[in-house]
C-alpha positions as CSV (number, residue, x, y, z in Angstrom):
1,X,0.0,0.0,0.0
2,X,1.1,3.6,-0.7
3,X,2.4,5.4,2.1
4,X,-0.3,8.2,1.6
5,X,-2.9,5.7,1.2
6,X,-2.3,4.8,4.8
7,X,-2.8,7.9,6.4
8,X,-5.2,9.8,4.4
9,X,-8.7,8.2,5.5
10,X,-7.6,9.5,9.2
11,X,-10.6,11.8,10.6
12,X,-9.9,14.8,12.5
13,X,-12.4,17.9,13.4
14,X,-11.5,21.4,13.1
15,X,-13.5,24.1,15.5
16,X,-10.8,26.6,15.2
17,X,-7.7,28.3,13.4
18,X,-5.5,30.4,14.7
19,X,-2.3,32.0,13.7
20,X,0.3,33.8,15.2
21,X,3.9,34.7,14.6
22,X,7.5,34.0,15.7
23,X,10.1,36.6,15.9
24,X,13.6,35.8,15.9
25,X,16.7,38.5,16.0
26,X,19.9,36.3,14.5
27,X,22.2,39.7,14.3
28,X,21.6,43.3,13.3
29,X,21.3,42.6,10.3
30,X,18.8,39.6,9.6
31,X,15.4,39.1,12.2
32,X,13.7,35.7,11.1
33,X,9.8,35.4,10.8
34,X,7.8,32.4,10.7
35,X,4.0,32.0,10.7
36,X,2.7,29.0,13.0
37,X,-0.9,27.6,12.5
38,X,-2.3,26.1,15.3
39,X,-5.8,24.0,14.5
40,X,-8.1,23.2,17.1
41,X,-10.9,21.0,17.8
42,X,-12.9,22.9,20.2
43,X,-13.4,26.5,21.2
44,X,-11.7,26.0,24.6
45,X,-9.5,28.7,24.9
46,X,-6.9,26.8,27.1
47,X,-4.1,24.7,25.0
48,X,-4.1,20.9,26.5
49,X,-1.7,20.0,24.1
50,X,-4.3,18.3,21.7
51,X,-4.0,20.9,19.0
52,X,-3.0,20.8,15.5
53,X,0.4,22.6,14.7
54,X,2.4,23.8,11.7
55,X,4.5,26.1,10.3
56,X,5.1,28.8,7.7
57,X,8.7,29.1,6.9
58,X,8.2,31.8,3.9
59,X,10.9,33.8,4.0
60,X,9.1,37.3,3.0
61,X,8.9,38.6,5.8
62,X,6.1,41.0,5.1
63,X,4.2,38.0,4.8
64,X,3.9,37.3,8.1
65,X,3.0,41.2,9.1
66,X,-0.8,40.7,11.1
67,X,-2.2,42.5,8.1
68,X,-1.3,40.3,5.8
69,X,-1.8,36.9,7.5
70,X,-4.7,34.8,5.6
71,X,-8.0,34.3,7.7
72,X,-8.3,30.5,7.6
73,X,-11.8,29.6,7.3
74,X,-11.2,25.4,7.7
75,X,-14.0,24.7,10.5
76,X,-15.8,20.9,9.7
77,X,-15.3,17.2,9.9
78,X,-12.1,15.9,7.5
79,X,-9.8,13.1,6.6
80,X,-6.6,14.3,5.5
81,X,-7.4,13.5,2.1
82,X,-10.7,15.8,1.7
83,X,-8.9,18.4,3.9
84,X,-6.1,18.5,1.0
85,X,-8.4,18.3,-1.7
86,X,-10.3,21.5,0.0
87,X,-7.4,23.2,0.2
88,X,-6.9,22.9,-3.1
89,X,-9.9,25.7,-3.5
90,X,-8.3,27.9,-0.8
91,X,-6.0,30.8,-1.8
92,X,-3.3,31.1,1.0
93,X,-1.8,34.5,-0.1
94,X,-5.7,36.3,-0.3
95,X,-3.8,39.7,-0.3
96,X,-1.8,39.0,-3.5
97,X,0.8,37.2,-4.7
98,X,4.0,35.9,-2.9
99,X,7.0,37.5,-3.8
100,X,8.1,33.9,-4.6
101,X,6.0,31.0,-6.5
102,X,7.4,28.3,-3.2
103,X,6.1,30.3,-0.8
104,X,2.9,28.7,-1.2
105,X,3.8,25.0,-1.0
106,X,5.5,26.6,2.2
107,X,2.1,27.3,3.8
108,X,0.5,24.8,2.1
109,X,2.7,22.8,4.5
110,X,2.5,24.4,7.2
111,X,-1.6,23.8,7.1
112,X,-1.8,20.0,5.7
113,X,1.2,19.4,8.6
114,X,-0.7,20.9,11.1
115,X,-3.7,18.9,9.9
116,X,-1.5,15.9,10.4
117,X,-0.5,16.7,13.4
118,X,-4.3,17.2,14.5
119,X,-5.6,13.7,12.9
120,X,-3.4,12.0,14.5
121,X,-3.5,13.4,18.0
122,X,-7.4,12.9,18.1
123,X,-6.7,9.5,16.6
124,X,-4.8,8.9,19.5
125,X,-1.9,7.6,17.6
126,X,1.5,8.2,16.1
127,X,3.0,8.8,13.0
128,X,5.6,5.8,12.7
129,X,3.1,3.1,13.7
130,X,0.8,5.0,11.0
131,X,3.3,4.6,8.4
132,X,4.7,1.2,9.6
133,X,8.3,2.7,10.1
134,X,10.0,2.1,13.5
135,X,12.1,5.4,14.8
136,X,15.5,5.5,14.4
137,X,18.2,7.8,16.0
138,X,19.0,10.9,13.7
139,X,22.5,12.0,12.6
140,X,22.8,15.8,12.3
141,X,25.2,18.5,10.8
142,X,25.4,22.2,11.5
143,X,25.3,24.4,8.2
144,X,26.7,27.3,8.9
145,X,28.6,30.4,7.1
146,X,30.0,31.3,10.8
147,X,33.9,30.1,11.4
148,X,33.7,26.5,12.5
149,X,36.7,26.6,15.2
150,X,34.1,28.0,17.9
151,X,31.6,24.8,17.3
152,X,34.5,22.2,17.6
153,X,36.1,23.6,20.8
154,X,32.2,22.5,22.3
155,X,31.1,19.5,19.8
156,X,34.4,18.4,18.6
157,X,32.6,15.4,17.0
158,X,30.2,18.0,15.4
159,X,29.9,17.7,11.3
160,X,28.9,20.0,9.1
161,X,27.1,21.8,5.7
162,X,29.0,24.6,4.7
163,X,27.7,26.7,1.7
164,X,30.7,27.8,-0.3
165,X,31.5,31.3,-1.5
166,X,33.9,32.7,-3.7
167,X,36.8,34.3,-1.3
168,X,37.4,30.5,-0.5
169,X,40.8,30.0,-0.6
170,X,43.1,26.6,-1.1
171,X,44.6,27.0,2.1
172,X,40.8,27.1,3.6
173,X,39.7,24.2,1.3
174,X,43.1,22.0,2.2
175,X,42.2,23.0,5.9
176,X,38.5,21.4,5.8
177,X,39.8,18.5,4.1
178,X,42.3,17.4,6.4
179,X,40.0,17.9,9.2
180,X,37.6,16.2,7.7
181,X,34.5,17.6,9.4
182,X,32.3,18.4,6.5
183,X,29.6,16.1,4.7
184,X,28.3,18.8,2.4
185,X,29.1,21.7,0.8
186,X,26.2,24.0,-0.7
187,X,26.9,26.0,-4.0
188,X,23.9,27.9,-3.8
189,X,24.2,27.7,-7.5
190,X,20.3,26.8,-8.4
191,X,18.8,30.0,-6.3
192,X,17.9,32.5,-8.3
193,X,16.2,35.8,-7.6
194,X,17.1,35.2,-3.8
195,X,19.3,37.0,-1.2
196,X,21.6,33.7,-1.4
197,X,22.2,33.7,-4.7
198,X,25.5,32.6,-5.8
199,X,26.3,32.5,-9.5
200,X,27.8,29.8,-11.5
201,X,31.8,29.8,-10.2
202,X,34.1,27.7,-12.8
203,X,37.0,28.0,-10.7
204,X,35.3,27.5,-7.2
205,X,33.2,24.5,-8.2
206,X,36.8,22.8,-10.0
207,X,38.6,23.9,-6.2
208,X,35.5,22.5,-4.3
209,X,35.1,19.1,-6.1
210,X,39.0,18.4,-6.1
211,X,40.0,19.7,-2.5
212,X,37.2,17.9,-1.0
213,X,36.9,14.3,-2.2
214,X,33.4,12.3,-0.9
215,X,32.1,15.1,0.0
216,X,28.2,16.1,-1.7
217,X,28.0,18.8,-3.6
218,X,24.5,20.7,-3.8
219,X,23.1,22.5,-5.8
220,X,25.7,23.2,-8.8
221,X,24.1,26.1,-11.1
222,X,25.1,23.4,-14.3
223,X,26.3,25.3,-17.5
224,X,28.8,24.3,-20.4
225,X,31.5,24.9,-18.3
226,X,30.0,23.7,-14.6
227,X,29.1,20.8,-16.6
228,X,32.2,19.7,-17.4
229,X,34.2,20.6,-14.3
230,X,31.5,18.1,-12.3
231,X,31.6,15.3,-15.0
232,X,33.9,13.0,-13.0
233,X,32.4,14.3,-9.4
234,X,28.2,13.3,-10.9
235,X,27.9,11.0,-8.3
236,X,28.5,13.5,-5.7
237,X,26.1,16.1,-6.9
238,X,23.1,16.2,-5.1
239,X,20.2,18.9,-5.3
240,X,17.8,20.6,-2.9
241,X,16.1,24.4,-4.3
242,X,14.7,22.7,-7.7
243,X,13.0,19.6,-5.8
244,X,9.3,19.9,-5.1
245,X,8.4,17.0,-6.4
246,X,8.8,13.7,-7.9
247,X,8.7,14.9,-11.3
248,X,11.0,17.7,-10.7
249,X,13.6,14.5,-10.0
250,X,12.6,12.7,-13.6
251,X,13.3,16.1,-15.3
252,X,16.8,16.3,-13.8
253,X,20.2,16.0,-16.1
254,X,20.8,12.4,-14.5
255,X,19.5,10.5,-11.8
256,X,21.0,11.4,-8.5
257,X,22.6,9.0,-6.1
258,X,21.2,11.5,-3.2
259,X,19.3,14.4,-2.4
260,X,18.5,17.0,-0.1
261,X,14.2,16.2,1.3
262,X,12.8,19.4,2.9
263,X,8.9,18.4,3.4
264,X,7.9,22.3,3.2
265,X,9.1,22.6,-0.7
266,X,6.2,19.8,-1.7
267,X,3.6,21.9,0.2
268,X,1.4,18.4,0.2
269,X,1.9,15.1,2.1
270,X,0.6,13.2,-0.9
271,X,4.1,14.5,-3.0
272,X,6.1,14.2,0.0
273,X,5.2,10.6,0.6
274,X,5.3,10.2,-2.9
275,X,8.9,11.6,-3.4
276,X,9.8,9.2,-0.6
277,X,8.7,6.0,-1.9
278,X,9.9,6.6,-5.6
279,X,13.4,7.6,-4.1
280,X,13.7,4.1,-2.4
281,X,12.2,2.1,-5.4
282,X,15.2,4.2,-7.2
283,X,17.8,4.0,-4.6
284,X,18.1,7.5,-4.2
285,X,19.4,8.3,-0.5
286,X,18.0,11.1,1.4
287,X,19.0,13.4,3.9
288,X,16.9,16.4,5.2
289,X,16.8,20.1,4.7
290,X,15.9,22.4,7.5
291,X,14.2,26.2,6.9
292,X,15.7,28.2,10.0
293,X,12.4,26.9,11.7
294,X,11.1,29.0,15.1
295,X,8.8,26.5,16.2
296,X,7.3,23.3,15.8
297,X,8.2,22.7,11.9
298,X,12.2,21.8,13.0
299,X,10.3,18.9,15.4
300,X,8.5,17.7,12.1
301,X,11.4,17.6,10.0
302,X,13.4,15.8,12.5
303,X,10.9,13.1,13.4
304,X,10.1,12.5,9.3
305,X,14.6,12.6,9.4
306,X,14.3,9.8,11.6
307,X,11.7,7.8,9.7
308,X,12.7,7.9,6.2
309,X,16.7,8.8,6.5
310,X,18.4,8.6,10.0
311,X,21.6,8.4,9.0
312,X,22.0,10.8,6.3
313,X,23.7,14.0,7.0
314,X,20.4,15.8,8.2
315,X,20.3,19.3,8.3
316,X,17.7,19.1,11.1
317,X,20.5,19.8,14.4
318,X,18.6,21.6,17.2
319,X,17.4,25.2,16.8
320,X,20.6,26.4,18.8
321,X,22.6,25.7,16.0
322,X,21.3,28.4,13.9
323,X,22.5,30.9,16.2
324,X,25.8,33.3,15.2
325,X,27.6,32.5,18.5
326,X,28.4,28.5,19.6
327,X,25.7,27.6,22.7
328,X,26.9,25.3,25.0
329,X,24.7,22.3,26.2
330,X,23.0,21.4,23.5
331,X,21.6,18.5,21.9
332,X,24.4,16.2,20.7
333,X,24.1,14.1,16.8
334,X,22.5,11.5,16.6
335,X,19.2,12.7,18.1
336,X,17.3,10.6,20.3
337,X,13.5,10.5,18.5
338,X,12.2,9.4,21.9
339,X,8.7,7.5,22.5
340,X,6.1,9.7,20.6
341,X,3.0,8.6,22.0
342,X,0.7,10.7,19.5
343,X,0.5,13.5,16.9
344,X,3.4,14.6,14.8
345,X,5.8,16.0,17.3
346,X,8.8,15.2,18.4
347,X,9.0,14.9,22.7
């Protein structure tokens, strides 16, 4: 059986949405904004811990100013698969257009993840024994652009995503590979149109893919010349802004031997769990993507980390590894999913 098919007939019951939003200063120059949607099932104005929860991790962050935040209207009686097909009618951006066409499988996910959340919490149950997958510990890595040295001195066995910019040197590159800390570097090459853009780099991409041997590269913006520097390195190339669904993976150059999952650029469960089971048919390996998540959204990704790839080089470490400064005592890799008991949170 499909892994959708075994979760969309859940029923849930919806008496009330509500949204609100999470404010976080990283440094002067950058304040992160996410939207979480909390669904409820009565109109009892006290949370027990039986609600619904998901999260918008749209970027714009006018789009989480109270003006412009959508008024959900999603009161009735569900499964997960008539909820999705009602969304379907719903615009999520009633005040215009998104600066950015993902923005609304971003809050598509946040809703349909919420809704998850909410079926299965009335439903008394929890996601792996849902999907017939056991838990597993989750390996982590950091991605950072901050100097590493600060990390290592607390987590020396800490690992890492770096995303590569053009002022790297040899020296730096010959650095990372003898202490071989890093599992992925990200080109940033297939953003376009974003504050992280980072044009096609001949002479970076040929430094990167020589100086550090079995390492994944993400995200190469491919052209004549890209093209032929990665040749021998193919197997290494793994992608993450272009995926959204299953087809975008038939309509890539070559088939992938991995690739970065991040559940909020599919907006839907149905291509989520879809992308998973056709990646395993096709022995594509996975490891997941978070979105500088606030709230309860770095839970989900963390908890679907640990049922579909565990021990991939998950970019899902504990929200205190976003920040600019090393925090001591935090969560160590691999993370310990715990007993979930019900709903789609991680303890």
């Amino acid at each position: 059986m499909a892994l959708y098919d075994l979760i969309k007939d859940l029923p849930f019951s919806i008496a009330e949405t509500q949204t609100a939003v999470h404010i976080h200063r990283v440094n002067p120059e950058f304040e992160r904004k996410t939207m979480l949607v909390r669904l409820r099932r009565t109109d009892n104005i006290r949370f027990d811990g039986t609600d619904g929860l998901g999260e918008d991790v749209t970027y714009d962050p006018a789009e989480h100013e109270h003006a412009r935040l959508p008024i959900l209207e999603l009161n009735g009686s569900w499964t997960l698969e008539s909820f999705a097909a009602h969304l379907d009618t719903v615009d999520l951006f009633p005040h215009g257009a998104p600066q950015q066409a993902v923005y609304r499988n971003y809050r598509r996910w946040a809703v349909e993840s919420a809704a998850l959340d909410l079926a299965l919490k009335q439903n008394r149950i929890a996601l792996g024994p849902m999907l017939r997958r056991p838990w597993q510990p989750v390996t982590f890595v950091s991605s950072t652009r901050t100097n590493i040295d600060g990390w290592l001195e607390l987590y020396p066995e800490l690992r890492f995503k770096l995303d590569a910019t053009p002022d790297w040197t040899d020296e730096y590159i010959a650095e990372l590979r003898e202490r071989g800390v890093v599992d992925v570097i990200d080109l940033k090459g297939a953003y376009k149109g974003t504050p992280v853009d980072n044009p096609a780099d001949p002479d970076l991409y040929r430094r990167v893919a020589e100086g550090l041997p079995g390492v994944w590269i993400e995200d190469p913006d491919l052209t004549p010349e890209t093209r032929e520097i990665l040749e021998p390195h193919r197997d290494r190339v793994t992608w993450d802004a272009p995926i959204h669904s299953w087809a975008d993976v038939e309509a890539l150059d070559w088939q992938p031997k991995c690739l970065n999952s991040k559940p909020s650029r599919f907006g839907s469960l149905e291509r989520l769990f879809e992308f998973y089971e056709r990646c395993e048919e096709h022995g594509i390996a996975l490891y997941g993507g978070g979105q500088f998540e606030l709230a309860n959204g770095r839970g989900h990704i963390q908890l679907l980390a640990s049922l579909f790839h565990p021990d991939g080089p998950n970019d899902v470490a504990p929200r205190g590894y976003n920040e600019t400064e090393p925090e001591p005592r935090l969560e160590t890799s691999p993370l310990d999913p715990r007993s979930v008991i019900m709903g789609f949170e991680r303890a």
